[in-house]
ZAMARGU-4260 file (C-alpha; in steps of 0.2 Angstrom, whole numbers, plus 5000, padded with zeros to 4 digits):
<rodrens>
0) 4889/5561/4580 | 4880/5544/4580 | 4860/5545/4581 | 4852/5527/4586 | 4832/5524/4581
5) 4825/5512/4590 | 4807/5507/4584 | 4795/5496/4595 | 4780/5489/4590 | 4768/5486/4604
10) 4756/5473/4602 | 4742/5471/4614 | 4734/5454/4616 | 4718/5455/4629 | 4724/5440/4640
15) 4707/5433/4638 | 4712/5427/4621 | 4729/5425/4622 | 4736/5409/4619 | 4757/5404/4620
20) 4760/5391/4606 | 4774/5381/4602 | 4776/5372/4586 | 4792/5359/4585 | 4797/5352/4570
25) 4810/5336/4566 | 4826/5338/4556 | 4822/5338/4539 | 4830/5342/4521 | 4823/5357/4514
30) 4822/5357/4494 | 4824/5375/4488 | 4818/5383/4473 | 4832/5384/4465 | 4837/5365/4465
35) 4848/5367/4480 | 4846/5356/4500 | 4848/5366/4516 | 4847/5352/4532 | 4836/5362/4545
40) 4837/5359/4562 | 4827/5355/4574 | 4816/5368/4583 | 4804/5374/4592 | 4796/5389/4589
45) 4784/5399/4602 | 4775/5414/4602 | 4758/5421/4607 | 4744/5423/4599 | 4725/5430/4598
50) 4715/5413/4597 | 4698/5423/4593 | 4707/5428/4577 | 4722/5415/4573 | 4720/5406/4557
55) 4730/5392/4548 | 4735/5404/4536 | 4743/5416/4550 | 4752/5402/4557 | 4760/5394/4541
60) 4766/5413/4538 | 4775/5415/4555 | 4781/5398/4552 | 4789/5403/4537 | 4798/5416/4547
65) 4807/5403/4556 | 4807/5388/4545 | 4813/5386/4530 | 4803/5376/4515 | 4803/5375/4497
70) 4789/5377/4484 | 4789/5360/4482 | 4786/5354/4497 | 4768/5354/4509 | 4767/5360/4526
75) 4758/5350/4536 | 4754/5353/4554 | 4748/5341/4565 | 4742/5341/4583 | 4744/5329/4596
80) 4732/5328/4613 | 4742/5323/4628 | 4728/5317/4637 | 4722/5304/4624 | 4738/5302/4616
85) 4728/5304/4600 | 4737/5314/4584 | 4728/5322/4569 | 4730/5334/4553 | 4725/5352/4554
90) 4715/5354/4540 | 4706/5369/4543 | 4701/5385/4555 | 4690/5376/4566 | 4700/5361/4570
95) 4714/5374/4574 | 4705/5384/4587 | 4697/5367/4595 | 4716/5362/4596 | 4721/5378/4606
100) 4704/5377/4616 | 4711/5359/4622 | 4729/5362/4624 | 4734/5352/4608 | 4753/5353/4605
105) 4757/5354/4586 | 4772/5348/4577 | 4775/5346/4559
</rodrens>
């Protein structure tokens, strides 16, 4: 007899403050720890998100669920404005959240 578990975790997100956002990244060559290269493809990763309560923080760690990056490299994410065709750096919280309040897309 076989017994199968499924576990779901449901998370709510008030559709007030949820947010779908999509982060694509170049092809680029990852240098690993331990002196190894992995070529990572390109992507583009999407999920939802509570905007009252997303932080840089929070999206460098699902990132890194998805995107592979050693020690010795930086992430930096940056965010590009359709509407005025202008780009900048996230550099903290607040510029994140204005980001998402004016439907910045954001690449790294």
């Amino acid at each position: 007899m076989r017994l199968l578990f499924f576990f779901v975790a449901l998370v709510r997100i008030d559709p007030d403050v949820a947010f779908r956002l999509c982060v694509r990244t170049p092809q680029f060559l990852a240098k690993l720890d331990d002196g190894s290269s992995v070529d990572v493809p390109r992507k583009c990763v999407e999920w939802v998100v509570d905007y009252s309560s997303f932080t840089l923080e929070m999206l460098e760690l699902e990132l890194s669920k998805w995107i592979t990056w050693g020690k010795c490299q930086e992430l930096k994410i940056y965010e590009f404005d359709p509407s005025s065709g202008d780009e900048r750096e996230l550099m903290d919280d607040k510029t994140l959240l204005k980001s998402i309040h004016l439907g910045g897309w954001f690449y790294l």
